[in-house]
PAKOLTOR-352991 format. One record per residue (C-alpha): x, y, z; residue in three letters. Coordinates in nm, 2 decimals, decimal comma. Example, Ala and Ser with C-alpha at 12.3 -4.5 7.8 and 13.67 -1.06 7.14 Angstrom:
! PAKOLTOR-352991
<senu><px>1,23</px><py>-0,45</py><pz>0,78</pz><resn>Ala</resn></senu>
<senu><px>1,37</px><py>-0,11</py><pz>0,71</pz><resn>Ser</resn></senu>
! end
This chain:
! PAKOLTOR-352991
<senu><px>7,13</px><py>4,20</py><pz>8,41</pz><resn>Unk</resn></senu>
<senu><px>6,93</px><py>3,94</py><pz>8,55</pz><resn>Unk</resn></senu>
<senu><px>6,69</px><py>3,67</py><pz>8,34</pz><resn>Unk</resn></senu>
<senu><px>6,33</px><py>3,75</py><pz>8,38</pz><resn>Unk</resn></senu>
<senu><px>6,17</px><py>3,44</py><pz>8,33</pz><resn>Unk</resn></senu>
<senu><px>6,20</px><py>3,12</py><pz>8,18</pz><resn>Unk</resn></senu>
<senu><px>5,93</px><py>2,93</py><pz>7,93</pz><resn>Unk</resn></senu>
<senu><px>5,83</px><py>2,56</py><pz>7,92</pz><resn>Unk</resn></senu>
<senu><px>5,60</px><py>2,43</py><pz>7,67</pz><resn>Unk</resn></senu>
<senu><px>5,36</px><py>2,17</py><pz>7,84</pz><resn>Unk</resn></senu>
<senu><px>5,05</px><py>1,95</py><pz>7,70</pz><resn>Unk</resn></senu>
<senu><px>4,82</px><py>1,98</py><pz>7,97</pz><resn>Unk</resn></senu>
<senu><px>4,88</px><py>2,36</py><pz>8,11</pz><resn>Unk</resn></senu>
<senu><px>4,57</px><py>2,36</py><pz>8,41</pz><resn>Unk</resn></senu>
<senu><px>4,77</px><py>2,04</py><pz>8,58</pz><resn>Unk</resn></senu>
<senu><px>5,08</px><py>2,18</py><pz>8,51</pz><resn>Unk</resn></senu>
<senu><px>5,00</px><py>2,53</py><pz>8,67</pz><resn>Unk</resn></senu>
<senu><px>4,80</px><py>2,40</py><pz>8,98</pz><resn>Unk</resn></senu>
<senu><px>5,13</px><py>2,14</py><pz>9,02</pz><resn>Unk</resn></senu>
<senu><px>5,38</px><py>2,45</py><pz>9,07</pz><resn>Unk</resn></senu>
<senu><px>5,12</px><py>2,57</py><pz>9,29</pz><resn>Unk</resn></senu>
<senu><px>5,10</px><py>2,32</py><pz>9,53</pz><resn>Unk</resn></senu>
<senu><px>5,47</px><py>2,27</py><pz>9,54</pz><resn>Unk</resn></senu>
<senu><px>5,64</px><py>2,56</py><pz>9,50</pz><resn>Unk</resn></senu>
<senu><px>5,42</px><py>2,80</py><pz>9,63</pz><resn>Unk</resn></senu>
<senu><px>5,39</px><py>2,97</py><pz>9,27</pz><resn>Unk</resn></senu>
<senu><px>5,11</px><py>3,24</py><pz>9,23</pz><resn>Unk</resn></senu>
<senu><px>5,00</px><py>3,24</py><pz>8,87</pz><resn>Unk</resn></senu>
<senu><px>4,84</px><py>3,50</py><pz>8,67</pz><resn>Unk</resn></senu>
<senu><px>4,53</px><py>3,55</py><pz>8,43</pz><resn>Unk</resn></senu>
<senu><px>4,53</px><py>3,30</py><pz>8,16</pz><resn>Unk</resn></senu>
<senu><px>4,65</px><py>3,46</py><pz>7,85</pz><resn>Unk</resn></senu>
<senu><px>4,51</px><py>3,29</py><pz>7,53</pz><resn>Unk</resn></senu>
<senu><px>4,54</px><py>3,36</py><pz>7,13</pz><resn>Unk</resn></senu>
<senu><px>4,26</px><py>3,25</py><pz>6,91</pz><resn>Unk</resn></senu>
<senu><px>4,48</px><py>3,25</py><pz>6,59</pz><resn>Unk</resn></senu>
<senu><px>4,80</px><py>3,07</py><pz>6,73</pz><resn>Unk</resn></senu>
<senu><px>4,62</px><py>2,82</py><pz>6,94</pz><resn>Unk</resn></senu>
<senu><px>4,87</px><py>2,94</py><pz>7,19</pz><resn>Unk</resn></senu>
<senu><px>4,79</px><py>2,96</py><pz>7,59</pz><resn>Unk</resn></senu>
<senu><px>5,02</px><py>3,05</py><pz>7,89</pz><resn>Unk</resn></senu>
<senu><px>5,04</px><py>3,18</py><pz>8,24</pz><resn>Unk</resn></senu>
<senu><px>5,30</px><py>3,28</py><pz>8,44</pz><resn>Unk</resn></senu>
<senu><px>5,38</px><py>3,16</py><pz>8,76</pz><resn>Unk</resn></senu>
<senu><px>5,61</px><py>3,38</py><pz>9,01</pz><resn>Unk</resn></senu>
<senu><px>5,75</px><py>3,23</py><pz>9,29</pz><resn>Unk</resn></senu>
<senu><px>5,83</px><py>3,40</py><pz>9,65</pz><resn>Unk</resn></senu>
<senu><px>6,15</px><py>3,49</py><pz>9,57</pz><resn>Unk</resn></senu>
<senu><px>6,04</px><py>3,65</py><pz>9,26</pz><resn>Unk</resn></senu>
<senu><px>6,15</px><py>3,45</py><pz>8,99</pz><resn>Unk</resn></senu>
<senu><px>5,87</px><py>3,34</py><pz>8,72</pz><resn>Unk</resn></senu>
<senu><px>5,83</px><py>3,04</py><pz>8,47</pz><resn>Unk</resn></senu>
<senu><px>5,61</px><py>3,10</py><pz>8,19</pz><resn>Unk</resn></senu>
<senu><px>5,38</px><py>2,77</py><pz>8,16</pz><resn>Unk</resn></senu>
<senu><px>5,28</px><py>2,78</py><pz>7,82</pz><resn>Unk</resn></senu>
<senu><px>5,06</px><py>2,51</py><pz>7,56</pz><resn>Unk</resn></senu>
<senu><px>4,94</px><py>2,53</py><pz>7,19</pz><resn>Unk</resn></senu>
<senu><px>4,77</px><py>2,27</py><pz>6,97</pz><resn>Unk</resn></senu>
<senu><px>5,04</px><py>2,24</py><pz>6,76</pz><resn>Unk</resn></senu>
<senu><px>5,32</px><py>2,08</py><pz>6,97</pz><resn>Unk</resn></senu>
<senu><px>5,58</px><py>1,84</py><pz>6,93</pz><resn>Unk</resn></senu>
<senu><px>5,43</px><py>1,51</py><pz>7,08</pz><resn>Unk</resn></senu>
<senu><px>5,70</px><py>1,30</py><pz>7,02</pz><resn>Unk</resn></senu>
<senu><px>5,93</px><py>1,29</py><pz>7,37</pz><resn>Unk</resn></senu>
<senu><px>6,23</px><py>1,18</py><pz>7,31</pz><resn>Unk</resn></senu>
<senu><px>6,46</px><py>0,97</py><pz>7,53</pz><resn>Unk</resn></senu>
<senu><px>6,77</px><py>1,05</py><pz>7,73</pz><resn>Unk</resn></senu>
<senu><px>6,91</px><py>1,40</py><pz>7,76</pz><resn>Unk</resn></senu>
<senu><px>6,75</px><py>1,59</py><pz>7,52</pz><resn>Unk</resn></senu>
<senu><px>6,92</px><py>1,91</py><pz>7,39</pz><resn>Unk</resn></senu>
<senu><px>6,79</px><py>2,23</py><pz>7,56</pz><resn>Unk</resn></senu>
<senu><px>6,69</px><py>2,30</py><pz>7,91</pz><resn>Unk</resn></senu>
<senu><px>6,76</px><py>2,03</py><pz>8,09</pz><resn>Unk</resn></senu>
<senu><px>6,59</px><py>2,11</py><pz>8,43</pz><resn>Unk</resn></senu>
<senu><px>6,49</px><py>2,39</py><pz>8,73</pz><resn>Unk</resn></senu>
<senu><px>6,67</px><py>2,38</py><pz>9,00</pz><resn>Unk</resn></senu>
<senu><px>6,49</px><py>2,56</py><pz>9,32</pz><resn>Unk</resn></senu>
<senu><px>6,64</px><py>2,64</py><pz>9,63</pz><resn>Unk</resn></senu>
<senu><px>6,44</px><py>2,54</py><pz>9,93</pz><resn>Unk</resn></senu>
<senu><px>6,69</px><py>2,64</py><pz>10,19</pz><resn>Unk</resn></senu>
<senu><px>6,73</px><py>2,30</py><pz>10,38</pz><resn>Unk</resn></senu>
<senu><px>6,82</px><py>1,94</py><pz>10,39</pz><resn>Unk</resn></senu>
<senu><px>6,52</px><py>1,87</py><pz>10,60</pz><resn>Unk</resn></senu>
<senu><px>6,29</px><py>2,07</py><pz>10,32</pz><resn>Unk</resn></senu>
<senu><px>6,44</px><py>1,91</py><pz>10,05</pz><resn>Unk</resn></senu>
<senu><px>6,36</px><py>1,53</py><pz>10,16</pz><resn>Unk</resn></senu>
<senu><px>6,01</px><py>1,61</py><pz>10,32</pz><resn>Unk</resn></senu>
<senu><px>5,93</px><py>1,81</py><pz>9,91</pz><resn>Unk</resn></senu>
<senu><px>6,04</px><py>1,50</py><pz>9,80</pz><resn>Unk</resn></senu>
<senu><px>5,86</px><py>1,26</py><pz>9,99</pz><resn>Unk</resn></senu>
<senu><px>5,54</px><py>1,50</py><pz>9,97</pz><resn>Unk</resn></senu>
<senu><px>5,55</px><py>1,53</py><pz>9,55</pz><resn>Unk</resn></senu>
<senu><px>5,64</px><py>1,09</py><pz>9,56</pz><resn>Unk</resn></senu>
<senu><px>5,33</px><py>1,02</py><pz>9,78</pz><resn>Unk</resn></senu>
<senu><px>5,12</px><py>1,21</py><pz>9,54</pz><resn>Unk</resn></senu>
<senu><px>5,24</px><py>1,00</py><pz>9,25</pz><resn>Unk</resn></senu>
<senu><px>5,50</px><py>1,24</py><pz>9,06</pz><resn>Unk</resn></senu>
<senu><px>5,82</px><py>1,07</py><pz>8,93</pz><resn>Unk</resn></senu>
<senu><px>6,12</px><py>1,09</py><pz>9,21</pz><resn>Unk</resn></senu>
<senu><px>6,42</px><py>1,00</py><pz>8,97</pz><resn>Unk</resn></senu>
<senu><px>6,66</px><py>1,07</py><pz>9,22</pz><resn>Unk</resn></senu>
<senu><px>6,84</px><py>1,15</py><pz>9,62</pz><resn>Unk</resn></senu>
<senu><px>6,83</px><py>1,32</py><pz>9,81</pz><resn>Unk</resn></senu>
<senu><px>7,21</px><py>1,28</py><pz>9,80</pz><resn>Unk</resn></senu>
<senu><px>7,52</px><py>1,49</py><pz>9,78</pz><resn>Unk</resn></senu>
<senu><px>7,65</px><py>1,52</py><pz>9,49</pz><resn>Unk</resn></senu>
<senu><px>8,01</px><py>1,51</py><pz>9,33</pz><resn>Unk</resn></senu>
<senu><px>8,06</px><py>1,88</py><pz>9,33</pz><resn>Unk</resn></senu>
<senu><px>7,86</px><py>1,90</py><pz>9,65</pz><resn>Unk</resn></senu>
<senu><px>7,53</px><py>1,97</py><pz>9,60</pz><resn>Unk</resn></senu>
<senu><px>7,25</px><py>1,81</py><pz>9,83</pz><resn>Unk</resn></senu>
<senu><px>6,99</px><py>1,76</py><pz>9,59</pz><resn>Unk</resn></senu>
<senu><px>6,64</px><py>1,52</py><pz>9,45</pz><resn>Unk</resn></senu>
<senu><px>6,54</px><py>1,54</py><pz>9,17</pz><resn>Unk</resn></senu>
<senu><px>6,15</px><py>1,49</py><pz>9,10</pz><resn>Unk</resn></senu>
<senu><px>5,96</px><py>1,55</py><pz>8,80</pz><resn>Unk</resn></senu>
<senu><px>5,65</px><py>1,75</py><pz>8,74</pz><resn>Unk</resn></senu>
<senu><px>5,32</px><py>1,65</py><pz>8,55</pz><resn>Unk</resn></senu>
<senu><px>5,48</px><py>1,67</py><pz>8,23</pz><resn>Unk</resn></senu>
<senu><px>5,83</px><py>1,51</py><pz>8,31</pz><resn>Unk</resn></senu>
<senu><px>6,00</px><py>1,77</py><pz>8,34</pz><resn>Unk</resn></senu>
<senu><px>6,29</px><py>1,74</py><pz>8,58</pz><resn>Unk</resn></senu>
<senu><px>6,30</px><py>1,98</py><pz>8,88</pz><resn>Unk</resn></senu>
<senu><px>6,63</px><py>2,00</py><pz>9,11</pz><resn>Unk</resn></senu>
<senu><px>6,56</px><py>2,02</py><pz>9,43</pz><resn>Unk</resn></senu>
<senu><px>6,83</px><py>2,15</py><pz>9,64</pz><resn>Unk</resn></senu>
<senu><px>6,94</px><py>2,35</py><pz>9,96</pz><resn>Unk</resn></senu>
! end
C-alpha cells in the first residue's frame, strides 16, 4: 500500500503551482477545470514520484485561522543534504517566502527548515 497523492486547497492555484516548480522541481499536469463546481486543480509529481494535487474553487473557506490548525499540518521533503537544505532555504527567503524556522536539529534528530509556500502552507525541509 502506498498513498498516491496528497490534496491542498489553495486561493491562487497559477502561483501556487509555478512555486512547487521552481522549488521542488515538480512537473505539473494539464489544468483540469469543472464549470459546475467552480473547482480547478493540477497535479504536480515530483522526481521521486510522489504528487500533490494543487487544487482551488470559488467557494473556499477564507477565513485562516491561527495556530495549529487541525488537519495536515505540513510536507515534509527530503532533499538529501544539510548543505541542500540551507542553500533551499536561503534561495525560497531571498525570494520573499516566509522562513519560520532552522535549519536546526531537532529534538528527535531531524535537521530540518521549515519555509512556507505562497499560500502559508508549511513545507519541512529536511535531509
Amino acid at each position: 500500500m502506498r498513498i498516491e497523492h496528497v490534496g491542498l486547497f489553495v486561493r491562487n492555484l497559477d502561483r501556487t503551482v509555478e512555486f512547487y516548480e521552481t522549488y521542488f522541481e515538480a512537473k505539473a499536469s494539464d489544468k483540469y477545470h469543472n464549470p459546475v463546481t467552480t473547482f480547478s486543480s493540477r497535479f504536480l509529481t515530483f522526481p521521486d514520484g510522489a504528487r500533490l494535487e494543487v487544487g482551488t474553487r470559488d467557494d473556499l473557506n477564507r477565513h485562516h485561522e491561527k495556530g495549529y490548525p487541525l488537519g495536515y499540518m505540513h510536507i515534509a521533503i527530503a532533499l538529501g543534504s544539510k548543505e541542500k537544505v540551507d542553500q533551499l532555504t536561503e534561495t525560497i527567503e531571498k525570494a520573499g517566502y516566509k522562513h519560520l524556522s532552522g535549519p536546526r536539529v531537532t529534538g528527535d534528530g531531524y535537521y530540518e527548515s521549515v519555509v512556507c509556500d505562497p499560500e502559508g502552507n508549511q513545507i519541512e525541509l529536511t535531509v
